[in-house]
C-alpha positions in Angstrom: -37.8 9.0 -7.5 -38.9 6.6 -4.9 -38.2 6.9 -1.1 -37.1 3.7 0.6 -38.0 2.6 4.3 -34.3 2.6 4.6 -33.8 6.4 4.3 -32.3 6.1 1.1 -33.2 8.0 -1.8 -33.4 6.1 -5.2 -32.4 8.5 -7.8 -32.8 6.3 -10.3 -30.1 6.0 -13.5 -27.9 8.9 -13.6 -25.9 9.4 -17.3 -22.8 11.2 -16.5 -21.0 13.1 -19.3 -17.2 12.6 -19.4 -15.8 15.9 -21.0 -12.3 14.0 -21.4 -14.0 11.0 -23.3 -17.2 12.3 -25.1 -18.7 9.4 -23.6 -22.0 9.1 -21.5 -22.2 6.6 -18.8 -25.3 5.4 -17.5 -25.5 4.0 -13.7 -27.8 3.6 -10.7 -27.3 5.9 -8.2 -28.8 5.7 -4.4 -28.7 8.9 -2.6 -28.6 8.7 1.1 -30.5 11.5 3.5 -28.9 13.5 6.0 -30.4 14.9 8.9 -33.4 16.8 7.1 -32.3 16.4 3.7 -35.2 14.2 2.6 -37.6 16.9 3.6 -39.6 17.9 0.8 -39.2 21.7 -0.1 -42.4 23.6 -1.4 -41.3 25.9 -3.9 -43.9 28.4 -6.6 -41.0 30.7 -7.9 -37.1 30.4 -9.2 -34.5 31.8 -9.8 -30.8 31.1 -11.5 -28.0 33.4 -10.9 -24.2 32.6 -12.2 -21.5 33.7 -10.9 -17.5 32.4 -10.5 -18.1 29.6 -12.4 -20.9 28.1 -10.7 -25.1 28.4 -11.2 -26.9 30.0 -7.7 -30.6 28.5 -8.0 -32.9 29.8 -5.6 -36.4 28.1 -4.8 -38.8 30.6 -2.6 -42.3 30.9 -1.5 -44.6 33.5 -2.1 -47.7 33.2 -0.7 -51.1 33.0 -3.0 -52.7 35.6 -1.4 -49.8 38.2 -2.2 -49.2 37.2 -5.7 -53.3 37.8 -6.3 -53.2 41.1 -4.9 -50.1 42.7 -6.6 -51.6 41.3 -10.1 -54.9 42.7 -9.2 -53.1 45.9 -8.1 -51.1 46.4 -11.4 -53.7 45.7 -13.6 -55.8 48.1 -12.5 -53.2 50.8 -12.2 -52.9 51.3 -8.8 -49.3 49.9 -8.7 -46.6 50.6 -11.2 -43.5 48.7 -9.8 -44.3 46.0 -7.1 -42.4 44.4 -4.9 -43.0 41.2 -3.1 -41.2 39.7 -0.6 -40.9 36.2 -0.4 -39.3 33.0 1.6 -36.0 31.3 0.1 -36.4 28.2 0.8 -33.4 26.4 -0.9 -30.2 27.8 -2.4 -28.0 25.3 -4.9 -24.8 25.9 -6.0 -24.0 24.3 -9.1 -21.3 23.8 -11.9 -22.6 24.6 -14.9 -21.6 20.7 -16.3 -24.0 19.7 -13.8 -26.9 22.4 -14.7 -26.6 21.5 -18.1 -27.2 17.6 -16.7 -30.1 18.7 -14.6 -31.5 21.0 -17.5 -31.4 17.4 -20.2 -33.2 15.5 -16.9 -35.9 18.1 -16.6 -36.0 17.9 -20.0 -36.5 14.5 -20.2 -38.9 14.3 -17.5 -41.7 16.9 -19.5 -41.2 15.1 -22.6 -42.3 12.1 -20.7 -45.2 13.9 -18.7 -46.1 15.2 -21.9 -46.0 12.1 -23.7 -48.4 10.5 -21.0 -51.3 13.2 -20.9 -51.3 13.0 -24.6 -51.9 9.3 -24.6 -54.4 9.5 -22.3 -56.4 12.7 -23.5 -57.1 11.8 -26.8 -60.2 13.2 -27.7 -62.4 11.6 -30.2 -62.4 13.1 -33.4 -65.1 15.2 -34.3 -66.3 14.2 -37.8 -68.0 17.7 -38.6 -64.4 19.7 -37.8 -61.9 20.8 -40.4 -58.5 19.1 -40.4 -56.3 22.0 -39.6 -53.6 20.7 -41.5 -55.5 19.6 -44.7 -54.5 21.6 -47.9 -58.3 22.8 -49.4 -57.7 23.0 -53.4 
């Protein structure tokens, strides 16, 4: 996604699944912000809930500090059940067409991440190591 000086949001293709038709559609799609909208959200926990139909998905903020100490805490013993409390930052409400939409993007987009670092962090083969998936007879 690229911001534009126009305060447009270029979302880039979009495929859209017709459930009448079986038929994906691919087309550009340009969203445009709304008072704060385009505000970037900093989010280090999730959470999906359903209900009536629809996905909740909650993006918080817990602070690094807290998350440090309760680990610390219940791996030593000290704390059986913790709680932390946290910010929400950003609630959507979705259909569950749409999540499954959003879960193929974000599935697409780690392939592709994924896809990159392994092109570029190919180490050199090492000619003393074992092939792991050579057959020894």
């Amino acid at each position: 996604m690229s911001k534009n000086l126009s305060n447009h949001l270029d979302a880039g293709s979009v495929t859209t699944h017709n459930p009448a038709d079986a038929q994906a559609v691919q087309i550009g799609l340009r969203l445009r912000a709304v008072d704060q909208s385009d505000r970037a959200v900093i989010s280090n926990i999730t959470g999906v809930h359903l209900g009536s139909g629809f996905a909740f998905i909650d993006f918080g903020f817990i602070e690094q500090s807290a998350l440090t100490e309760v680990t610390r805490a219940t791996r030593s013993g000290e704390q059986k059940n913790p709680t932390l409390d946290g910010r929400l930052e950003c609630r959507i409400a979705m259909g569950l067409g749409d999540l499954a939409q959003l879960a193929r993007q974000i599935d697409q987009v780690i392939a592709a991440t994924n896809k990159a670092r392994a092109t570029t962090q190919t180490p050199s083969p090492n000619p003393l190591a074992i092939d792991p998936t050579a057959v020894m007879q």
